[in-house]
N, C-alpha and C positions, 0 to 999 in steps of 0.2 A: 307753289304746288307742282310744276311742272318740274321744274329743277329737283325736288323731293323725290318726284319718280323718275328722273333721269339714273340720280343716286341708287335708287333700289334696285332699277334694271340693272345698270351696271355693277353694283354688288351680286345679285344674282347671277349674271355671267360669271362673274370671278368664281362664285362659288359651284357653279357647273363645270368649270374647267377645272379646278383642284379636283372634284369625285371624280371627274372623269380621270385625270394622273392617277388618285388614288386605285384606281380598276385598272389600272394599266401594268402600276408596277406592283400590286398583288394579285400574279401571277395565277388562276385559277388551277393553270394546267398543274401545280404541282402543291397548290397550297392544301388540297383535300387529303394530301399526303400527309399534313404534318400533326402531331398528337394537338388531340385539343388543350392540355393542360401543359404546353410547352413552356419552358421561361426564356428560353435560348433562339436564336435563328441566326445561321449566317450564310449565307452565299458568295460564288464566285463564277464570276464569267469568264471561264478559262479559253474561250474563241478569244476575248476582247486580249485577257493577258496570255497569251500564245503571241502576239502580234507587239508587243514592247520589246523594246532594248535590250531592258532587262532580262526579259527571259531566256530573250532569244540568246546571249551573252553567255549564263548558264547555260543552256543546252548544249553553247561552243564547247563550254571549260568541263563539258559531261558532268556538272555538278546536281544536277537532278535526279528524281529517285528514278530507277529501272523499272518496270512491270512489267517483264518479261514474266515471271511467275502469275503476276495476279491474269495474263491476256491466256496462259497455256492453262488457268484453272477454270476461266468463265465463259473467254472467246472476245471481252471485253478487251481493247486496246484505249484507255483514258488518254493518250496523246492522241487519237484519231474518232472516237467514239464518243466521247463526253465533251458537251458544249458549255455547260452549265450546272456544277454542283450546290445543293442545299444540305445546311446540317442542322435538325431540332435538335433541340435538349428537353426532357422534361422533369432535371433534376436525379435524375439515376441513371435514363440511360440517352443513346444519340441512335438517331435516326438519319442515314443516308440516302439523299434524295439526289439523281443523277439524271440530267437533263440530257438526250444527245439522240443519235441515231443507233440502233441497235439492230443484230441479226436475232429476229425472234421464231423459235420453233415451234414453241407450243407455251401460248400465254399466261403469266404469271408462273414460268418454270423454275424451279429450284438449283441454283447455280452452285459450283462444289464448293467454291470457298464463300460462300452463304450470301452468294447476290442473288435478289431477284428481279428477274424481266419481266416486267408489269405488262410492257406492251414494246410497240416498236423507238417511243420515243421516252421512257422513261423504265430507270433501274432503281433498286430499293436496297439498305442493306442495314443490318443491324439485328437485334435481336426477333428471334422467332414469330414470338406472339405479339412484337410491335408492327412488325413487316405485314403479317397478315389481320392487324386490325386496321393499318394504313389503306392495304388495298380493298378493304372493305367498305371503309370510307367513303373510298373515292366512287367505289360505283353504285351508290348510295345516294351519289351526288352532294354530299352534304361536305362545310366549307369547313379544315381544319383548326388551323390556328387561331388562336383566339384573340377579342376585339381588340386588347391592348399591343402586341404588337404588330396586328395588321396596320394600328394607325401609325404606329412609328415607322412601318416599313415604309408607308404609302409619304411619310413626311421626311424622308429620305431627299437632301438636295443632290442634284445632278444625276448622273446617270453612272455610279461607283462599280467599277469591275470587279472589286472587295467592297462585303461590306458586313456589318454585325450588329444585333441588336438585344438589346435581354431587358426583359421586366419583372421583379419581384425575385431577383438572384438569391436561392439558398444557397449557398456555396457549394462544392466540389468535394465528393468522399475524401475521405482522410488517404483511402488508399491511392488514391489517385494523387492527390496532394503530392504523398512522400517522395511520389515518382517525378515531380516537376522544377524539385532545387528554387531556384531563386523565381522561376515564372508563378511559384504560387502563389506571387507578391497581387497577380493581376485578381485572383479569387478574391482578395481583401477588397481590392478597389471597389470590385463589383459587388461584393455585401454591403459596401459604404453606401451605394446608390438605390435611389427605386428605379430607374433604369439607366440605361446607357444607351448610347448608337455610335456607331465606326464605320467610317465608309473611308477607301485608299483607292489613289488610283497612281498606276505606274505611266503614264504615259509618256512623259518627258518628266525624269527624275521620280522622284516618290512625294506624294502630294494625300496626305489623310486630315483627318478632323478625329477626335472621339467626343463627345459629347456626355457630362453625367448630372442626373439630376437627382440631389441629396433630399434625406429624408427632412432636414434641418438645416439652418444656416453653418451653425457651429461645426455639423458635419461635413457642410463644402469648406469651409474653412480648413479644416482638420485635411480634407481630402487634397484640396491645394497646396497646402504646404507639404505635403506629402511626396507632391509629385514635384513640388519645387526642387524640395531635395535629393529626389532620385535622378535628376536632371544635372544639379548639382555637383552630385557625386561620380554620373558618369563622365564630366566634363573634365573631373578631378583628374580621370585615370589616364589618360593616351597622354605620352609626354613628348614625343617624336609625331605624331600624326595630326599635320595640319589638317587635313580630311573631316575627323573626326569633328573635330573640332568646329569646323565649319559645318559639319551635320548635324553637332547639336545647337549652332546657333539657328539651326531652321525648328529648332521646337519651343513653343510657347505653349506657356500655362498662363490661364486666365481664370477668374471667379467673379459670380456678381449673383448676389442672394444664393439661392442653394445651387444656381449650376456649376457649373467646371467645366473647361473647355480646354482642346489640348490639340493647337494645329502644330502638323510636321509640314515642312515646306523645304525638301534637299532639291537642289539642282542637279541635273543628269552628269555634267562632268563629275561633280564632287562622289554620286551614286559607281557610275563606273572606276572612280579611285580606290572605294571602298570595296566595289568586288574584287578589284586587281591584288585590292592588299590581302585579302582576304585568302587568295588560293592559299 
């Protein structure tokens, strides 16, 4: 008997310390922001990746985007003002959630190229009537996003500077589609699954997971050899670039009943090979 309750205490701690992770990294300060009917969420911790190799590398070879426009339209500077971006989807449209420090004049003000400053610590941007049903939301106090991806956010391993997740993906407007060329390969994936999760981190080299769980087995099958192939094929193509080469041995596909699993694992030299080759 005593042993019985040794077991249940210590089950119950384990399962107060998972709620408590799960409260920690869903993020109050910005989740009342997000549509309740979202399918979509991803974030990035642009402090954490401002601080890699990687970026910093790019920012040497000026290979990053400019906002010089977007800073003389808002006042916003995203290299010194944004800690932290989020992006919903609820199927038609995206919702910009911008975690940082901001100069605030007059709260929840209309910004020219359609940002809004909610306050000092968070910025809003996307369509009209979504921005301001967001901020109504939030001072409503009532919690955003809905219970299926708060639990996959909250069952997020490690602490990912990238990362993404969708539940219940209808896929992506046709118009949008037309405009993505070969990336509209990723839209299919995500129809194939009832959801997904992606978490990357740059720290030393490039190091992600994606994660997909099929509606059927037949459809992880399907979905696995899928990506075997596209693996495959990209191995096919560099016929001079040992680099490459060794950056697709760092990715595996795996499958076991309906999931699918997809770790990238490049080492940092082979990572800086590939930006060198790349200019």
């Amino acid at each position: 008997m005593a042993r019985r309750r040794k077991v249940a205490l210590s089950n119950m701690v384990v399962l107060c310390l998972a709620l408590a992770g799960c409260r920690a990294r869903v993020d109050s300060a910005w989740n009342a922001f997000v549509p309740p009917d979202s399918i979509a969420l991803a974030g990035i911790h642009l402090d954490q990746l401002r601080a890699t190799s990687v970026y910093r590398k790019l920012s040497a070879q000026h290979r990053l985007p400019r906002f010089e426009a977007f800073e003389s339209g808002t006042g916003i500077d995203p290299e010194r003002d944004v800690h932290e971006l989020i992006v919903a989807y609820d199927g038609q449209n995206l919702l910009w959630i911008a975690r940082g420090a901001f100069q605030v004049k007059e709260q929840g003000s209309q910004q020219n190229n359609g940002v809004t400053v909610v306050d000092k610590d968070t910025a809003l941007a996307g369509p009209a009537a979504l921005v301001r049903a967001a901020i109504d939301r939030s001072r409503s106090g009532h919690e955003g996003a809905p219970g299926s991806l708060t639990v996959q956010l909250a069952a997020l391993p490690g602490d990912p500077q990238i990362w993404a997740i969708t539940s219940g993906w209808t896929g992506l407007r046709p118009d949008t589609l037309s405009q993505m060329g070969n990336a509209a390969n990723l839209d299919r994936v995500l129809r194939a699954a009832q959801s997904t999760t992606l978490t990357a981190d740059l720290r030393a080299g490039v190091h992600a997971a994606v994660a997909a769980e099929c509606r059927t087995e037949p459809d992880a099958q399907n979905l696995s050899a899928q990506l075997h192939g596209l693996v495959g094929l990209l191995r096919s193509v560099p016929k001079n670039r040992p680099d490459l080469l060794r950056a697709f041995d760092g990715v595996q596909v795996t499958q076991q009943a309906r999931s699918v699993k997809v770790h990238v694992d490049i080492a940092e030299d082979v990572v800086e090979r590939l930006l060198d080759g790349a200019r």
